[in-house]
C-alpha positions in Angstrom: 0.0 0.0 0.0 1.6 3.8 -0.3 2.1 6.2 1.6 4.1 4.2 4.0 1.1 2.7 5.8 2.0 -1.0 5.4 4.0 -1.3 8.5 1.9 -2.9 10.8 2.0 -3.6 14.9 0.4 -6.0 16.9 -1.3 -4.6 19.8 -4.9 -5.7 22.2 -5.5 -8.4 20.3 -5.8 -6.7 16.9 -3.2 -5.4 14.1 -2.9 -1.7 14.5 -0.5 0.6 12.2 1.8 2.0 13.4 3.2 4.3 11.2 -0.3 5.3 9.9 0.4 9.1 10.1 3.5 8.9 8.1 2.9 11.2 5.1 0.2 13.3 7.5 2.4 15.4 9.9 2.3 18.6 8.6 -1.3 18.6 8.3 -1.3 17.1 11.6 0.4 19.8 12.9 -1.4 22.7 11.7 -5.2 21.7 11.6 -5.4 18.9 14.5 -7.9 20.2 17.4 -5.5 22.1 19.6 -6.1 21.3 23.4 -6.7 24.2 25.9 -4.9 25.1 28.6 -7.8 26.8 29.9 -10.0 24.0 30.2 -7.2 21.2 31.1 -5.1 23.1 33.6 -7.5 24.2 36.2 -9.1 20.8 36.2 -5.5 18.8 37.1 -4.3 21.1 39.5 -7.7 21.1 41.5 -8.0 17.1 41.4 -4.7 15.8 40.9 -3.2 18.7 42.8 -0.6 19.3 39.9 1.9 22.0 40.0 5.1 22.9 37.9 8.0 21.1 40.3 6.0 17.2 38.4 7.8 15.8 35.7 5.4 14.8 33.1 5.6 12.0 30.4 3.5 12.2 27.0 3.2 9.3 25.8 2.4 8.6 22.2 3.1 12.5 21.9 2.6 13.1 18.3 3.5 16.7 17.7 3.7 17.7 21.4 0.2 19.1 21.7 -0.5 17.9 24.9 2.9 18.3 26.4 2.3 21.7 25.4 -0.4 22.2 28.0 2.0 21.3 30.8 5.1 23.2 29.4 2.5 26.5 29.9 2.3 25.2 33.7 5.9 25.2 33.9 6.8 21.7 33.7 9.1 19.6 32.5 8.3 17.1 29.7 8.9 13.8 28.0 7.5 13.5 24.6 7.6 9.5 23.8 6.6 9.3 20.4 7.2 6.3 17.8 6.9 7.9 14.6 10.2 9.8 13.1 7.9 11.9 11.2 6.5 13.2 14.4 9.0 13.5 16.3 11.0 15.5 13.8 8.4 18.0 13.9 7.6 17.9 17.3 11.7 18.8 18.0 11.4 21.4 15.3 8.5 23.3 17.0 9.5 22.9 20.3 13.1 24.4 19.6 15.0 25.8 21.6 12.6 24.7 24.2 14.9 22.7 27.3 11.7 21.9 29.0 10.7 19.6 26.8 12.5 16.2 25.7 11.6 13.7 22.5 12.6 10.6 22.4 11.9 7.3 20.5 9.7 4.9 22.2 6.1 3.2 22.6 3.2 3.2 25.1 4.3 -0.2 25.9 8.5 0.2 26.3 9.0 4.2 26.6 12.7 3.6 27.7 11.9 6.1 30.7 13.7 5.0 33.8 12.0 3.0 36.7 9.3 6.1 39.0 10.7 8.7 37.1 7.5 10.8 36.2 4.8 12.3 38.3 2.1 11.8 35.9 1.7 10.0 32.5 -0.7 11.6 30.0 -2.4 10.7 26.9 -3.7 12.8 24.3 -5.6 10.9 20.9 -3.3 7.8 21.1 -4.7 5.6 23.7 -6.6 3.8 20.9 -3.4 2.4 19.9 -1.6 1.0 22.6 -1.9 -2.4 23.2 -3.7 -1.5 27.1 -2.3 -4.5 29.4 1.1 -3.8 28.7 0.7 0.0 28.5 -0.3 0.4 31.8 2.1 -2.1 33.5 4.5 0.7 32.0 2.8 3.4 33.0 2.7 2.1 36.5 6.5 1.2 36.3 8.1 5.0 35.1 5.5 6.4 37.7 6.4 7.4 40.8 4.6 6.3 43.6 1.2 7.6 44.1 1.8 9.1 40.8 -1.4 9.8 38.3 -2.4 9.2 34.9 -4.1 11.7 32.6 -5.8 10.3 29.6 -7.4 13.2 27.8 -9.1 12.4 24.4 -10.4 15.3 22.3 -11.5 16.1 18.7 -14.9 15.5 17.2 -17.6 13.3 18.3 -18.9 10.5 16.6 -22.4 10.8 17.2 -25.2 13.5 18.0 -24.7 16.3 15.5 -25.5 15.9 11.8 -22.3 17.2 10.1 -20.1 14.9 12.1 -22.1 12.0 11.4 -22.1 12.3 7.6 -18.6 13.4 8.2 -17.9 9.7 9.4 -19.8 7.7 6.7 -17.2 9.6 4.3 -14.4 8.6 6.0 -15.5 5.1 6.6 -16.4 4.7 3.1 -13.2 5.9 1.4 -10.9 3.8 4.5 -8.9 1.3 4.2 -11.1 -1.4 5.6 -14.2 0.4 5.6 -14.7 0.1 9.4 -15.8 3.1 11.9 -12.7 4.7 12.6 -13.9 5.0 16.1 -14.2 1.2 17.0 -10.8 1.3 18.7 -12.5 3.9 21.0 -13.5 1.8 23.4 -10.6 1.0 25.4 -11.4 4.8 27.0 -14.1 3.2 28.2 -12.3 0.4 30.2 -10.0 2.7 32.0 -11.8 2.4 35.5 -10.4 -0.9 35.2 -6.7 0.0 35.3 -6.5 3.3 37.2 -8.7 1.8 40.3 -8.0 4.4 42.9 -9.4 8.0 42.6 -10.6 7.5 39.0 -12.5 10.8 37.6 -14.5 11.2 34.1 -15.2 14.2 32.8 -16.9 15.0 29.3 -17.3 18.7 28.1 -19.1 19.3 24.8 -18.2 22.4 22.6 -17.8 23.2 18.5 -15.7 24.5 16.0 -16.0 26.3 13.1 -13.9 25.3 9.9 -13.9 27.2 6.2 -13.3 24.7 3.5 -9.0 24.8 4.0 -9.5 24.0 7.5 -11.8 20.7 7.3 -9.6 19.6 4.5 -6.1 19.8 6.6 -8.4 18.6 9.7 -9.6 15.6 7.7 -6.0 14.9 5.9 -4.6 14.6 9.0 -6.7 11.4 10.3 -5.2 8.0 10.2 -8.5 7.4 7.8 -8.0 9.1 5.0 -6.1 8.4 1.8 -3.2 10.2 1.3 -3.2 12.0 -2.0 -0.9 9.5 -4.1 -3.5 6.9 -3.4 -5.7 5.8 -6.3 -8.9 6.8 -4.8 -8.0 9.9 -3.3 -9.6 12.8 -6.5 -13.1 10.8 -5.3 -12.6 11.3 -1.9 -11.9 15.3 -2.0 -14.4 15.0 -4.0 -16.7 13.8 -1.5 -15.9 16.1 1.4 -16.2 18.8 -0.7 -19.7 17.8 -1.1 -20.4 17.8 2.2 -18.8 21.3 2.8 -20.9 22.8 0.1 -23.7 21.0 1.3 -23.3 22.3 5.2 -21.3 25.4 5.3 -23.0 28.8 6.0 -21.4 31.6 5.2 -18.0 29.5 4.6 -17.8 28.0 7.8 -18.4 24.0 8.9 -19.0 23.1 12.4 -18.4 20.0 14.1 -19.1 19.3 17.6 -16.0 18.4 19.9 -15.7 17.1 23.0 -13.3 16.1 26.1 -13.2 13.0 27.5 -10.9 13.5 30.8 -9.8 10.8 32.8 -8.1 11.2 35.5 -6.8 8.0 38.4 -4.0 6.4 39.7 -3.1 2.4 40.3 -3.5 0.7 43.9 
């Protein structure tokens, strides 16, 4: 297959990809929800009692979006990220920036030492780690007593119109057709792994896109064919359709949410 997607993992019981963003990182980079500090902040210093002396690990780190919420608290970072597209550009916007560190590693061997973080987070990624062997690590480069941040946000699948048609496009022009939020459920089995002082929390909000924005946004998911494949001019062509057919005034809106979990192990 092109675009570098053929390299595959093994992980929960199912092949994942694991280089399925290869070919997608600067779109990744510039159209990808942004998390807030706003929102996020407030909420882990309250409950988890964070402040800027904890050393934080980002796990799966992409970019560095999330680690960018804790580098505006003051922290120190580790971005663990297993894609060398990623991490590229995750080092070359966070230059110059000492707080932060990238290194090469996965969910389930980061290469971190032994209790060296105060708290292990998780942005869009968890979907990908295979989750018994993620959070043995997790437990082993936390500290003890340490906490674990898993904080999923982008659009949601269900409950508005435009995200819904949004996801029969993507489903139909995938590689395997499937709802490319099936792997979403291991956010739901998380009370079973972080079993002491486990918090949800789910906040609802939009955004509004003009027609460069929702293509970047949808570009940069693992769904979507990259333009040297085949089928790609008939998949444009289908989200433009669905711009035209739901924009007002040049803008799209999808609804987003936050799905914040919050715990620590026994």
């Amino acid at each position: 297959m092109p675009g570098g997607r053929e390299f595959r993992g093994v992980g929960g019981g199912e092949v994942k990809s694991t280089c399925c963003f290869s070919g997608k990182v600067a779109d990744y980079a510039r159209h990808r929800e942004r998390y807030s500090s706003e929102i996020l902040l407030p909420i882990l210093r309250e409950y988890c009692g964070l402040t800027p002396e904890w050393h934080v690990a980002d796990i799966g780190a992409g970019t560095g979006m999330l680690s960018d919420v804790f580098l505006a608290n003051g922290n120190c970072a580790v971005a663990v990220e297993p894609n060398a597209e990623m991490r590229e550009m995750c080092l070359r916007l966070h230059e110059g920036n000492s707080s932060l560190r990238v290194v090469e590693g996965t969910a389930e061997a980061t290469g971190l030492d032994s209790a060296s973080v105060d708290m292990v987070v998780v942005g869009r990624a968890m979907h990908w780690f295979d989750p018994g062997p993620s959070m043995t690590e997790f437990r082993r480069i936390l500290k003890p007593g340490g906490w674990v941040a898993v904080v999923a946000f982008g659009r949601t699948e269900q409950g508005h119109e435009e995200n819904e048609e949004l996801e029969k496009v993507l489903r139909a022009y995938s590689e395997d057709h499937a709802d490319t939020h099936a792997g979403y459920k291991v956010y739901r089995e998380l009370p079973k792994y972080l079993t002491r002082d486990f918090r949800h929390e789910e906040l609802i909000s939009s955004m509004s896109l003009d027609w460069k924005s929702l293509h970047g946004l949808v570009m940069s998911l693992s769904a979507s064919p990259l333009p040297s494949d085949g089928i790609y001019p008939e998949f444009e062509r289908a989200i433009r359709a669905l711009f035209d057919r739901y924009a007002q005034d040049g803008s799209f809106v999808l609804q987003t949410r936050y799905w914040i979990n919050l715990g620590r192990f026994e």
